[in-house]
Every structure is written in C-alpha cells, then in structure tokens.
N, C-alpha and C positions, 0 to 999 in steps of 0.2 A: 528266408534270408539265411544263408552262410555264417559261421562264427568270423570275426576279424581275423583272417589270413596275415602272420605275421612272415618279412619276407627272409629268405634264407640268411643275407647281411645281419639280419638281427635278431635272427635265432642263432649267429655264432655269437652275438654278443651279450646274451642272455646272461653266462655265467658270470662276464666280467660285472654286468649290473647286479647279480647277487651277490655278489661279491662287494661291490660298492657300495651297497646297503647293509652287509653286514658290519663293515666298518663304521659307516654311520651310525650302527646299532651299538657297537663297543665304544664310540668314541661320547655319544648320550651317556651309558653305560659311565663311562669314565672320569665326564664331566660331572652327575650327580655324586658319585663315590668321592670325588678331589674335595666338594662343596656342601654336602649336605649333613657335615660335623659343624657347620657353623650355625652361629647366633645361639638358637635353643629350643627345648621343645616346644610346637604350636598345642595348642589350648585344646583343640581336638586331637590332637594324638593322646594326650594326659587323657582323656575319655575316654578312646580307644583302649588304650591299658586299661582303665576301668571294664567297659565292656566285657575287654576278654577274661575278665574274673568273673564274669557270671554272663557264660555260656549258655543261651538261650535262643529259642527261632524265629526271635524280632527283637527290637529299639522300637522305644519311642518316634526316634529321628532318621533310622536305616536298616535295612534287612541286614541278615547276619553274618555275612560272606565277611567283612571288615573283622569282627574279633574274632572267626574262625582262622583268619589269617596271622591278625595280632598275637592267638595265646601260642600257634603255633614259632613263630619268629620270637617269642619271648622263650618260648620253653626249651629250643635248640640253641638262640645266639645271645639272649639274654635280653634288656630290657637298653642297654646305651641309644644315643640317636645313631648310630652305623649300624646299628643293628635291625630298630624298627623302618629306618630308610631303606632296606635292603629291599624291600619288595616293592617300594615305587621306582625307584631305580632301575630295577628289572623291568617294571610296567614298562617305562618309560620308553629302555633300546627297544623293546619289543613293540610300541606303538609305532617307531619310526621307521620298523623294517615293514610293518601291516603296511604303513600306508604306501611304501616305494612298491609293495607286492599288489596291495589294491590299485594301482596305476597302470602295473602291467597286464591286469586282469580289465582294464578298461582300453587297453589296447595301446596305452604307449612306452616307447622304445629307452634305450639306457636314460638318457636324457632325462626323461617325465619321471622314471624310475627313484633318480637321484635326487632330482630337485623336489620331488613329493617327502621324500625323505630329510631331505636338507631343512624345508619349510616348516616342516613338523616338528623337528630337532629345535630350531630359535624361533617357533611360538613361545614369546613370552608366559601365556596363561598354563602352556604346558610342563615349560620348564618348571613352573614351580609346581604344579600338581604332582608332578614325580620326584618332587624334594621331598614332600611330607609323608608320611602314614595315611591315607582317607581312602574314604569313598572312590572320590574323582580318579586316583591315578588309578584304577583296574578298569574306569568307566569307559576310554574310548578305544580300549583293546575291545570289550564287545560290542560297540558300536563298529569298528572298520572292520572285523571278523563278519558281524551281521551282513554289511555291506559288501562283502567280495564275496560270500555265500551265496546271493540275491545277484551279482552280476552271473557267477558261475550257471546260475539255476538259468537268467535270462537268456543267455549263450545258448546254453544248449537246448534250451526251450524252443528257439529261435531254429533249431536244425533239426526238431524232432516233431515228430507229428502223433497221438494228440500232444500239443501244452501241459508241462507241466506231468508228466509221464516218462519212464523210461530212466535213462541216467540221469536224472533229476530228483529222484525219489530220494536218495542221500542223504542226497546235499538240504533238501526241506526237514528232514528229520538233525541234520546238523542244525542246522540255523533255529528250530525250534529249540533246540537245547541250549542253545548257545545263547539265544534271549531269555530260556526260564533259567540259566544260571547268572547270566546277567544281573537279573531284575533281583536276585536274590546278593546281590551287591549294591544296585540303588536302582531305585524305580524309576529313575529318570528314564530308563532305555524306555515305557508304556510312548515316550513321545516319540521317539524312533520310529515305533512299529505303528502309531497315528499317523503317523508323515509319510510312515509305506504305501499305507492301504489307501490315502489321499492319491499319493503319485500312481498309483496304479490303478485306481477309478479316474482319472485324468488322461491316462496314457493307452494305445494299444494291448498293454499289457492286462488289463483287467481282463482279459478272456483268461490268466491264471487264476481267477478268481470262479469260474465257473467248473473247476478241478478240487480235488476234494485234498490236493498237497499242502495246500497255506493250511485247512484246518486242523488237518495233523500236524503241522507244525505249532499251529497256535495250541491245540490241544496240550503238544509235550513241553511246551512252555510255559501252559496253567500249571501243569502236575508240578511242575520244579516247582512251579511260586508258589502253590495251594499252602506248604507249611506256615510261611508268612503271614497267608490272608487268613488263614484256621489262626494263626495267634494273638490275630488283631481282634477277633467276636466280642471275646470272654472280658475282654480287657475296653471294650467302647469305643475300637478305632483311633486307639492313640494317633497313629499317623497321619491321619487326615484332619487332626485336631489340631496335630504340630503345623500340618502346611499351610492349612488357614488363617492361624494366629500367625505367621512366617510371615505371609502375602501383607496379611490387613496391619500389622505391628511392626514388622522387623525391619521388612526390605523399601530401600528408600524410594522412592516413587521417581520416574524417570521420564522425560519426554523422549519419542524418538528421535532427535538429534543426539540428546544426552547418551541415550539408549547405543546407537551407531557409534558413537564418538567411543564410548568406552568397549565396546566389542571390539574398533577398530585397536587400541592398545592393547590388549589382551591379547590379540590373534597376530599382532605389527599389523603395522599400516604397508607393508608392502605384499604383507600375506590378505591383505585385504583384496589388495590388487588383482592376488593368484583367486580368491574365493570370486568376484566377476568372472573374470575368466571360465572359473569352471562351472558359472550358470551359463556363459556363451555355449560353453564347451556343452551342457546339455540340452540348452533352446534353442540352438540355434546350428553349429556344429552337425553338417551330415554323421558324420563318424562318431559323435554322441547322444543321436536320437534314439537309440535302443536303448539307452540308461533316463529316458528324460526325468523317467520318475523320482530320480535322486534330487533334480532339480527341484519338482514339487515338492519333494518332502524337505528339502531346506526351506523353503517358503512358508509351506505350511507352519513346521515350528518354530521361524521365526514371529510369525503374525503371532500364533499361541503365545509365545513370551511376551510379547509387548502388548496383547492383551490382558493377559496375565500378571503383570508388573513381575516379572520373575526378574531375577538376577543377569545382567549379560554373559556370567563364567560358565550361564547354566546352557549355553551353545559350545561350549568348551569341547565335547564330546563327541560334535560334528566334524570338525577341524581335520583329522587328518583325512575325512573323507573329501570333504571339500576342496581340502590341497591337492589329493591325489585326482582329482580332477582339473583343477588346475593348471598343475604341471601339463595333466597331456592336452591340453588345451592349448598352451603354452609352446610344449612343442610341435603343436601343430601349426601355429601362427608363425614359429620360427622357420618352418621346413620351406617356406617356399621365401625366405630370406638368404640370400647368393652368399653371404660374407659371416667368415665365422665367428669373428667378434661378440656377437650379440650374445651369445650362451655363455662362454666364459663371464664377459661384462655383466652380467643379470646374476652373475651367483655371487660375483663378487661383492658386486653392489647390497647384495643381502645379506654375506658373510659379514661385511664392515659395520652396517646397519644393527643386524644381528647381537654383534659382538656390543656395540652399544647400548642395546638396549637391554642385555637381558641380566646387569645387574638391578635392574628394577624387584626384577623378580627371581632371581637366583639368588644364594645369599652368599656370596665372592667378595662382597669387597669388605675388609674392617667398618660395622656401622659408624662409626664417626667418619670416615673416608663416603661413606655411602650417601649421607643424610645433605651435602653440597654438591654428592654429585648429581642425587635426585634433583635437584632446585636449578641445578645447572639444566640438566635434561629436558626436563620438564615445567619448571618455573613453579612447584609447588609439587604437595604432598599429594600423592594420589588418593581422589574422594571415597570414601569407604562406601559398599553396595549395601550398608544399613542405615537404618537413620541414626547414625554414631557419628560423635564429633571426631575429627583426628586430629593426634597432635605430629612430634616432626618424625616419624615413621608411620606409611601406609597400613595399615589396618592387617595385610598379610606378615608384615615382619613384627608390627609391634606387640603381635600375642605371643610370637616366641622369646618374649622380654618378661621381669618378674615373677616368675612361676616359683623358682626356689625358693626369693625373697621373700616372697609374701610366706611362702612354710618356715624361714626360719622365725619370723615375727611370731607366727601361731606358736610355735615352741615354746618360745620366751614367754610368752602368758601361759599356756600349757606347765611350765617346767617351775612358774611362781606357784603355780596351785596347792595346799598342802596334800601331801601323800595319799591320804583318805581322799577329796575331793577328784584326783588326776583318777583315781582306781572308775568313777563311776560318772567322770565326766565324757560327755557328748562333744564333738564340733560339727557345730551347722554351717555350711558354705552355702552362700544366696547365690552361686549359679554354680556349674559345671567345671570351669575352668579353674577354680577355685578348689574344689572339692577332688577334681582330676589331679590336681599338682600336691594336694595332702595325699590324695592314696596314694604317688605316685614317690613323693621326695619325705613321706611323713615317719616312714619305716627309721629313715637313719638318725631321727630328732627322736625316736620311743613315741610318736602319735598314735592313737588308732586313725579305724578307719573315719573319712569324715561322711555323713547325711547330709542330702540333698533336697531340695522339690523339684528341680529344674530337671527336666527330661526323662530319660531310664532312670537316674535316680532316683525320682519318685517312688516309680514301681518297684525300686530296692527296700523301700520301706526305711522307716527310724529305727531297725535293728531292733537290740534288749535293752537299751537306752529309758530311762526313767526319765529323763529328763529334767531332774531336779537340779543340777548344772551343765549347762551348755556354753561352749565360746560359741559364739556367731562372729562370722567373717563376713562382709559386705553387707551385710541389711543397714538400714536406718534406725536412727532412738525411736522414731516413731513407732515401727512396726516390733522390732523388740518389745517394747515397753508395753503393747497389749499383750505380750504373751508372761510377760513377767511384770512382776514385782519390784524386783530389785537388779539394774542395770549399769555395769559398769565399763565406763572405756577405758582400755588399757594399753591398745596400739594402735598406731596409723600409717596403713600400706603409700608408700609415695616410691616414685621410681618414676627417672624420664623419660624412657623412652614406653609405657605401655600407651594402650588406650585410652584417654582419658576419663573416658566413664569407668574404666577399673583402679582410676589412680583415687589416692586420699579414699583408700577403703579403711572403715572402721572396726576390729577387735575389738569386741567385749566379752566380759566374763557377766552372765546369767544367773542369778538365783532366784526361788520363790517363782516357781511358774504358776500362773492360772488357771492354765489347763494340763491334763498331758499331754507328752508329745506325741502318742498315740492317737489321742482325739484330735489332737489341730492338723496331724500330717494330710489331711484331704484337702484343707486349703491354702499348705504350702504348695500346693502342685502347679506347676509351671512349663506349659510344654508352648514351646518357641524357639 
C-alpha cells in the first residue's frame, strides 16, 4: 500500500495550514501568559520549588525531568508565578500545534489541521494543565510526538519492503528516545507504550513486531529511564509504594458512568463528540485503517483505568491524539457535504461553548465572580477525584488558596518563641503542601526550612533538628501528644476558600519529646 497521496490543491495549502496552527500556538501561548498570574500558587508547584532544591534522579511521587526544569526557570527568571508558568505555557502552544501536525500526518487537509488544533486549545483539562508548573503539562507533548513518530514509521513501512527497515530506522531510534525522555518526566507514558504493543498485536501491523526496530527502540528508552529505576533499589521502590497507597486510599472510587461523565468535562462534551469520531475514524474509516492501532490503544488504556480506579485526568495525555484524529475524521464526513456552512458552524459552535467553559478551568475570572458562575454552569462545585470533601471552589483552584496565610500564622508563633528557642526550633508540616508553602514563602517571615514525612520529604530526612522544640502545622492533639510531653496550641489556619480538609488546621508549639526526631522519623513516613 502507497503512503496517503495528498492532492496538489492541498499541498498549496499546506503553508496557510502552518500557518494557522502557528497562530493557534501563539494565541494558547497568549491566553495562559494574560491568565496564569492569577489566584496563586497550586500546592504542587510549592513542591516543585522544593524538589528543585535537592537535585536528585527520582521522587517519591515522579521522575526527575519536573525539578530539572524547575531549578533551571528559577535560576534564570526567578521563582514569581510568570515565571514558574512559563514552561507549561510553552507546553501548552506547543501541544496544540503537535496535534494540528499529527492530523496532517494522518492525512487530513487545512480543515482537520485547524480544528485538531482548535480542539486541543479549549480542552478544558488541558487549559489548565498548562496553567500550572507539573508533571502533566510536558506529558502530552510526548505522547503526540510518540504518536506522529509511529504514524511516520507506519507510512513508510507501508511502502517499503521488508517492514520496519530502510527509512524507518530513525525515526524508531527517535520515538525510543523520545519515550525514555518522556518516562523520565512521568511514567504515565509505560501506558502509551501498553496500548501500542496491544494495537499492534490486534492490527496487520504486528508483523513490525517480527523486526528487530521496536526493540531498539524499546532498548533506548530502558537506558533513558534505567537512572530512575537504579534509584528506586536502594530506596524500596518508593514509587510503587506511592501508587498503591494512591489507588487503595486517595483516589475516589468511580463507576463507569461517573468515570465517562467526568472524562466527558475534562476533555468538553463536544470534544467528546470529536474523540467518537476519531474511533469511527480508525474502525471503521477506509482512509484510517492503516492507524487502527491508535484505536486499540485508546481502548486499551481506557479499560486499564477503569479497572484500575485511576483518576479520569490520567487520559488527559491522549487528547490531542485523539482530537487529531477526530478532526480528520470530521473532515472526512464533511467532504461529501455540498454546502459550506457546516465547517464554519461546527467551530463556532465550539468557539462559543469553548469560551464558556473554560473558566472552570482557567483562572480569568475574579474568584468571587467565578464561584456563581460555577453553580450557574454547572449547578454545583466540581467533585474532587480524591476521596476529599469540597467546599465552594473545585479542588483545582482551591489549593492555589491559603499557602501565604497559613506561613504568616507559623511566623507569629515562630516570631513568639524566645530567641534561644527560635535558634533551635524545628517546624514539622503534616503534608507537602504545607511544608512547600514554608520553604517556599518562609524566607521573607526569617523561618527555616520546614520537615516533612509526606513524600520526598521523607527521604529529606529531619535535617540537624534535635527536636526538642518543634511547631507542627496540621497534625492532631492526638498524634502530637505521643511524640511529646508538652503540647500547646497557639494558631488556627481558617481561610474560605481552601480545601476543607486543610481548613481549621492546628499550630502548636512542642516541648519535652519522648522520643527523638531521629528515631520516630521512620514512622512519620507518608507516601500518598
């Protein structure tokens, strides 16, 4: 079989469609730069800045690509939120032109091009991923990279004899690198590459499998990740500790309806629309039976999540592959439509939609403007994907609430201490978010650093810390009181818009421990 012959009419219009994707990409670009000084920093960026002060080739909770990016954006533009945003921002125009370019590499024309890109742009789950500092906003640049690599390889595979030979040799040596640099930013791509090897033991294509090209690829995508999994030994496999206690503890248990319903708002319900389509577009679709395998591997890691109970956000990184099949799906169902209304009217219709929904998730509007128009939109606060109650902001905006507050309270007990006591006092934060917003906001109150159990903190250790005065930030009397003697409250964190499991946290000042903090730090450890 021939590669897709694209026809002369629409290789003169190739540029204006780069062209029209590159705008796409500036105007993403544009949109998070206008918006992503608002509200405040999220609870894991504050960790992120932790991370990237101790430089190492794994987390607890994520490989290390995140604080190598971190320390470097802090050490050139500084630590503000325009600052640490700048790199999902970039993620972000950068996602939305992969996916207009993986559309053309699946064969469809300006059309599929733009609306692959448009689609991508007001995913709600995406907008906000490229607000923040994380994991997620570098995650679906190697996923759609991964996927235009794998069509390229198909193409030409398709027109070369044997399989998987010849100018295909590359491009597998790309796409290897390109998932072991991945995987070294979060391991979620390990499902990608299950969902490959599925779609391709299901497809025609498994005869690339009988070719020694995927193993070199898989090969140079072990070696990228080898430093990860060498730093997980020594250490007990923190990661797989975290994912388990994640599963079995954290994440809220979901039925498939629940499951669908909330994928459906994450990705819009009209990008839902476009994700059918682009399973038409490879099961069914003559002109997308050479890709069907992409088909299977969304199915595949769909079933794996929802047997899994994983998160809906955690298909997040599909998305613009999905769209971009979609679209030329899309415009293939258009092409033998006589009237040209229907293309104009389908963007608009998603422009409008678009535009509406994506202060959910974007953070544009003043939160007191935001919090009626949520309940307007939607009739209630979006369910949070842990087993966390929510109060009147969704679980994404309410962590980027109270972070300073709660540091200037630790101050004020801090700043009561006598002089003597401040010199050799400890603060213990009973999670991450806590402890991220002290190292983070504690410099301009004279704090030190604060100790952790919860996560890479752990494995920071209690420092030179004696422990013979500690303030602890969120724990209970309960659990203080076995480690001390003498327990006193002297603040209480309240602020309305966070979490409510982080509201009415308790400050106390610690004397008289029972044990050291050396000795009890093994079963402060908390990884979740």
């Amino acid at each position: 079989m021939s590669s897709i012959t694209i026809p002369p009419s629409e290789t003169r219009r190739q540029p204006l469609a780069r062209r029209l994707l590159l705008g796409l990409a500036l105007a993403t670009l544009f949109i998070h730069l206008l918006t992503n000084r608002n509200y405040g920093y999220f609870i894991d960026e504050l960790y992120y800045l932790a991370c990237a002060e101790h430089l190492d080739f794994g987390y607890v909770d994520h490989p290390p690509i995140i604080a190598v990016v971190t320390w470097i954006e802090r050490a050139i533009l500084g630590d503000s939120l325009p600052a640490i945003r700048l790199m999902p921002a970039l993620a972000g125009a950068l996602t939305v032109f992969l996916a207009g370019l993986l559309a053309r590499a699946l064969g469809g024309g300006r059309y599929a091009q733009g609306m692959a890109g448009f689609a991508t742009l007001f995913a709600p789950l995406l907008l906000y991923v490229h607000t923040i500092l994380s994991v997620n906003a570098l995650d679906p640049i190697f996923w759609t990279i991964a996927a235009w690599l794998l069509v390229l390889i198909l193409d030409r595979s398709d027109a070369s004899s044997p399989p998987g030979e010849g100018s295909t040799r590359r491009l597998w040596i790309l796409l290897g690198a390109t998932v072991g640099v991945g995987l070294q930013n979060k391991i979620s791509l390990l499902f990608l590459g299950l969902g490959l090897v599925v779609g391709l033991v299901l497809t025609s294509h498994r005869r690339l499998l009988l070719t020694r090209w995927p193993y070199v690829a898989g090969a140079i995508a072990s070696i990228i990740f080898l430093p990860y999994v060498l730093w997980q030994i020594p250490r007990g496999w923190p990661t797989l500790e975290f994912m388990h206690n994640a599963a079995t503890y954290k994440n809220r248990r979901m039925s498939i309806v629940e499951f669908i319903a909330e994928h459906a708002l994450e990705i819009h319900p009209l990008n839902l629309v476009l994700v059918v389509i682009g399973l038409w577009f490879f099961f069914f679709s003559p002109r997308g039976k050479r890709y069907r395998l992409f088909g299977w591997t969304y199915v595949a890691i769909l079933l794996l999540f929802l047997v899994q109970n994983a998160k809906p956000y955690y298909l997040g990184s599909i998305y613009p592959i999905m769209l971009a099949a979609g679209a030329v799906g899309l415009e293939s169902l258009l092409s033998g439509v006589r009237s040209r209304w229907p293309r104009p009217a389908i963007v608009g219709v998603m422009a409008v939609s678009g535009l509406l929904v994506a202060p959910i998730t974007l953070p544009v509007l003043p939160i007191e403007t935001f919090i009626p128009y949520q309940r307007a939109l939607l009739g209630q606060t979006l369910a949070s994907s842990e087993e966390k109650e929510v109060g009147p902001l969704p679980q994404h905006f309410a962590d980027m609430f109270g972070n300073e507050e709660l540091v200037k309270l630790v101050a004020e007990v801090y700043n009561e201490l006598p002089p003597e006591e401040r010199k050799r006092c400890a603060i213990y934060a009973d999670s991450y978010p806590q402890a991220g917003a002290i190292d983070l906001f504690g410099s301009r109150y004279g704090l030190p650093k604060a100790i952790c159990g919860h996560n890479s903190y752990w494995l920071w250790g209690p420092g030179d810390s004696r422990g013979d005065i500690v303030i602890v930030v969120g724990d209970s009397y309960e659990e203080v009181s076995l480690a001390f003697e003498e327990v006193t409250l002297r603040r209480v964190f309240c602020h309305p818009y966070v979490m409510p499991w982080r509201n009415y946290f308790p400050i106390y000042v610690c004397r008289k421990p029972r044990v050291s903090l050396k000795d009890i730090w093994p079963e402060t450890k908390e990884f979740v």
